[in-house]
C-alpha positions as CSV (number, residue, x, y, z in Angstrom):
1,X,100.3,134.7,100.6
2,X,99.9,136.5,104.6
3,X,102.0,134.6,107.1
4,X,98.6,133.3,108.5
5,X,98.0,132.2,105.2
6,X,100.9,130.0,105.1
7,X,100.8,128.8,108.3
8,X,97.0,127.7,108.1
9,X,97.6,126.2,104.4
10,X,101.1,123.6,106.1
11,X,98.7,123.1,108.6
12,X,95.8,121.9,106.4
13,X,98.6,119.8,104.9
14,X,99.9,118.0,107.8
15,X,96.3,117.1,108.9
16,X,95.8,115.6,105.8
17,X,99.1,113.5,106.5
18,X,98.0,112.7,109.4
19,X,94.4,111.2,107.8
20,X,96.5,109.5,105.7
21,X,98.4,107.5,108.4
22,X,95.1,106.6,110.0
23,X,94.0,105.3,106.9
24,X,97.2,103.2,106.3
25,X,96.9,102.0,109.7
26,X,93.5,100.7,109.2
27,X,93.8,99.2,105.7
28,X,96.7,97.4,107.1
29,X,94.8,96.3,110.3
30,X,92.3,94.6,107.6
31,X,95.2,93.0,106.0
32,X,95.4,95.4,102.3
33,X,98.9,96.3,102.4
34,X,99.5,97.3,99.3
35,X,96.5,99.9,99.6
36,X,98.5,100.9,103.1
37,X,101.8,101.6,101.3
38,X,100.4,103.6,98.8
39,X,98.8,105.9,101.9
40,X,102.2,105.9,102.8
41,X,103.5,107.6,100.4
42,X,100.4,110.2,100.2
43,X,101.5,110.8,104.3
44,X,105.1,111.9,102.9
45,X,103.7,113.5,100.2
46,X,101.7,116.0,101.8
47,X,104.5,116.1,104.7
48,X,106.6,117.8,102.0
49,X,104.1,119.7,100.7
50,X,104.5,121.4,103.7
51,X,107.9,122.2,104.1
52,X,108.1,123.5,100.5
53,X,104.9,126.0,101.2
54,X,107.5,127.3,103.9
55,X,109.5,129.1,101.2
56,X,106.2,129.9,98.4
57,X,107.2,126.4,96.6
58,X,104.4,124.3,94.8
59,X,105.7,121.6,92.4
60,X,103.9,120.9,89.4
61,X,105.1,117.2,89.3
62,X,106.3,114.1,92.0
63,X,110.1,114.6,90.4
64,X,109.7,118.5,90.9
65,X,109.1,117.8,94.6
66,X,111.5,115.3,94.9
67,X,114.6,117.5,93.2
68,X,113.2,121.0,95.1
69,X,113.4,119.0,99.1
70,X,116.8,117.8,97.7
71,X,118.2,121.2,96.7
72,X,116.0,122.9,99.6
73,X,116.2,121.0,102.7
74,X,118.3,118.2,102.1
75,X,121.4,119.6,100.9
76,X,121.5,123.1,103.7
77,X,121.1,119.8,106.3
78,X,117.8,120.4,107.1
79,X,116.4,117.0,106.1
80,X,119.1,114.1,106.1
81,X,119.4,112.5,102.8
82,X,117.8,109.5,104.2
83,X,114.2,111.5,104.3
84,X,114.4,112.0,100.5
85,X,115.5,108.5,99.6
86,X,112.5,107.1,102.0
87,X,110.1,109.7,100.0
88,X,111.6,108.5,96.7
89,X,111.1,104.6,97.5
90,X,107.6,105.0,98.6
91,X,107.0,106.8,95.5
92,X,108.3,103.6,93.2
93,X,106.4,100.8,95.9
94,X,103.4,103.6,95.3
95,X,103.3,103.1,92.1
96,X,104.1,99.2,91.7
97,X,101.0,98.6,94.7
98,X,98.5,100.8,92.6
99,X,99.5,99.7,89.5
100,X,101.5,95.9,89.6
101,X,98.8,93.3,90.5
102,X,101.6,90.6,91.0
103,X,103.4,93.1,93.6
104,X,102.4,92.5,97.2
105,X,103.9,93.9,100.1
106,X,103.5,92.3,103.7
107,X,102.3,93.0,107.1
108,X,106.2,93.0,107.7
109,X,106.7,95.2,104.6
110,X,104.4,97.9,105.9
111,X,105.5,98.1,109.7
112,X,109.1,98.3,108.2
113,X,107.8,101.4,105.9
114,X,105.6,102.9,107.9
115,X,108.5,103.0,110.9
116,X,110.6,105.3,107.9
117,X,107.8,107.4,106.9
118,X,107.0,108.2,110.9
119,X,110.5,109.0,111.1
120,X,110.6,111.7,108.0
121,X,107.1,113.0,109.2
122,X,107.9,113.4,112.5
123,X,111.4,115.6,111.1
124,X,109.4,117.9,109.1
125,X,107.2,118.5,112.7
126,X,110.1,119.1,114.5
127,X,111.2,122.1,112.1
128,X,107.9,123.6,110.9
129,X,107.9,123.6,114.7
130,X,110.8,125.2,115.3
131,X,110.2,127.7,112.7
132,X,106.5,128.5,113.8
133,X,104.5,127.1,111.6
134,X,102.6,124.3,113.7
């Protein structure tokens, strides 16, 4: 993969993120939080897809990801360990909203997430930034 490559491929990914958000702020705004929590996650998801296509990394599994941002960009200081705990929440709410019909998060619920997730996202910016990829 060229340079341009990877820059235009994290770039692809962090617009996707960013559709995501959108999305979980307007399923929210109409009151389907669980279907906004679960975008939340997907806005993590492809916020870390990112970083890992920084170093030629591309998971085949959810865990993979989870244990490669750990050993990657958590553990050099990079990401605080908060990021990958936030990441690794919204995957378990994630799957209990898609898939638990008598789990139901709250307006309150969401804004709370959503205020983490900005807070990761906006941390992997900052140093795809810094490193020239956005």
């Amino acid at each position: 993969m060229t340079d341009e490559n990877k820059r235009e491929n994290i770039r692809e990914e962090i617009n996707r993120a960013n559709n995501l958000l959108d999305a979980a702020d307007y399923l929210s705004a109409g009151g389907f939080y669980n279907d906004a929590v679960s975008r939340l996650y997907y806005y993590l998801f492809y916020h870390f897809r990112a970083l890992l296509l920084t170093e030629e990394l591309e998971p085949k599994t959810r865990e993979g990801m989870s244990r490669l941002i750990g050993i990657r960009f958590v553990k050099p200081g990079i990401l605080d360990a908060r990021s990958s705990r936030v990441f690794s929440r919204l995957m378990k709410y994630r799957e209990e909203a898609d898939y638990n019909p008598a789990f139901l998060f709250s307006e309150d619920d969401y804004l709370e997430l959503r205020g983490e997730a900005v807070e990761v996202g906006d941390a992997v910016r900052r140093y795809l930034k810094e490193k020239g990829y956005l």
